[in-house]
C-alpha positions in Angstrom: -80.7 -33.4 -5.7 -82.3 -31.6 -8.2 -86.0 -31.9 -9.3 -87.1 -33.2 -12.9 -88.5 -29.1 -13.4 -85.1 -28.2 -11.8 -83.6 -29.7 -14.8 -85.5 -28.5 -16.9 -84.8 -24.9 -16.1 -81.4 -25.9 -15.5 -81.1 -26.7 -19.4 -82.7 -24.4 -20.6 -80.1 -21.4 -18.6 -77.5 -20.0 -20.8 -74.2 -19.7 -18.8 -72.3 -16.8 -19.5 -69.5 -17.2 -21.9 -67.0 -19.3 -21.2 -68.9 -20.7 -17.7 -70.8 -23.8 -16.5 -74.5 -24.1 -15.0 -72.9 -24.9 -11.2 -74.0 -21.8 -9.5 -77.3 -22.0 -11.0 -77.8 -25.7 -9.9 -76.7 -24.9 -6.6 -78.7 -21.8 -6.6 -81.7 -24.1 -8.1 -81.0 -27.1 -5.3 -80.8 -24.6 -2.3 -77.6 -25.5 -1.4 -74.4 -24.3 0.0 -70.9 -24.3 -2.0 -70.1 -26.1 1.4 -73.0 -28.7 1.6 -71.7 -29.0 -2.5 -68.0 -29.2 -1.6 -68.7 -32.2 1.8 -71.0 -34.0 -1.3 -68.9 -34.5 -3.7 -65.8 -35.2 -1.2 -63.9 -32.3 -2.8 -62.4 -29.4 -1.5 -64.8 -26.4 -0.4 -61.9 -23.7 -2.3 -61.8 -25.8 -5.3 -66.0 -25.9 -5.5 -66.0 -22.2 -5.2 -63.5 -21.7 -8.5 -65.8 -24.3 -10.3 -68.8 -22.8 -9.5 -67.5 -18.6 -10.1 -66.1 -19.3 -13.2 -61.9 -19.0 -12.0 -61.2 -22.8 -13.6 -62.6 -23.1 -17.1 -61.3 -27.3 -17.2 -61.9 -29.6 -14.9 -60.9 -33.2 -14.6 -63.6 -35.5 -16.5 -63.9 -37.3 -12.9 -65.0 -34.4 -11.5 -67.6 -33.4 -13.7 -68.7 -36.7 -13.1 -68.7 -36.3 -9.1 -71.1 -33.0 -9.5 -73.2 -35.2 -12.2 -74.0 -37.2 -9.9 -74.4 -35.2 -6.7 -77.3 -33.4 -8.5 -78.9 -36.2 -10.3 -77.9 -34.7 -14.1 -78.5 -37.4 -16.6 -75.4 -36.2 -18.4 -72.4 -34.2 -17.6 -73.4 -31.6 -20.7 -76.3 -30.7 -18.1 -74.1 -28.6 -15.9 -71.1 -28.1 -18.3 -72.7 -27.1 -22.1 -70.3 -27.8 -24.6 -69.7 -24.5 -25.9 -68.7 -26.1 -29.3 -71.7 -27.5 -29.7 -73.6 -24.0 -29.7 
């Protein structure tokens, strides 16, 4: 889904605290929390508290489901480790 410079800039965004980089790879893919939600077979209300920031955890499954659906070579692509910082 997303392009090798997609990731790129994608890595190099700073989420706001205590966020992930889902709006800006949906932002960066030019996609719809919809077309996001029908990709990764998960529910469209559930997307939209992932991607604004209302659920801080998710399931390690479904980090795994948006990994994939954008082409991230690693889950830390769209959820930085804040830890790690």
């Amino acid at each position: 889904m997303l392009t090798k410079t997609h990731l790129y800039t994608l890595r190099r965004y700073t989420p706001p605290a205590k966020r992930n980089r889902l709006k800006k790879a949906v932002e960066l893919a030019g996609l719809t929390q919809n077309e996001v939600a029908f990709g990764t077979r998960l529910h469209a209300s559930y997307v939209s508290d992932i991607i604004n920031g209302r659920y801080v955890s998710l399931t390690v499954r479904n980090a795994h489901r948006f990994r994939r659906f954008f082409g991230c070579d690693s889950v830390d692509d769209l959820f930085p480790d804040e830890e790690a910082k």
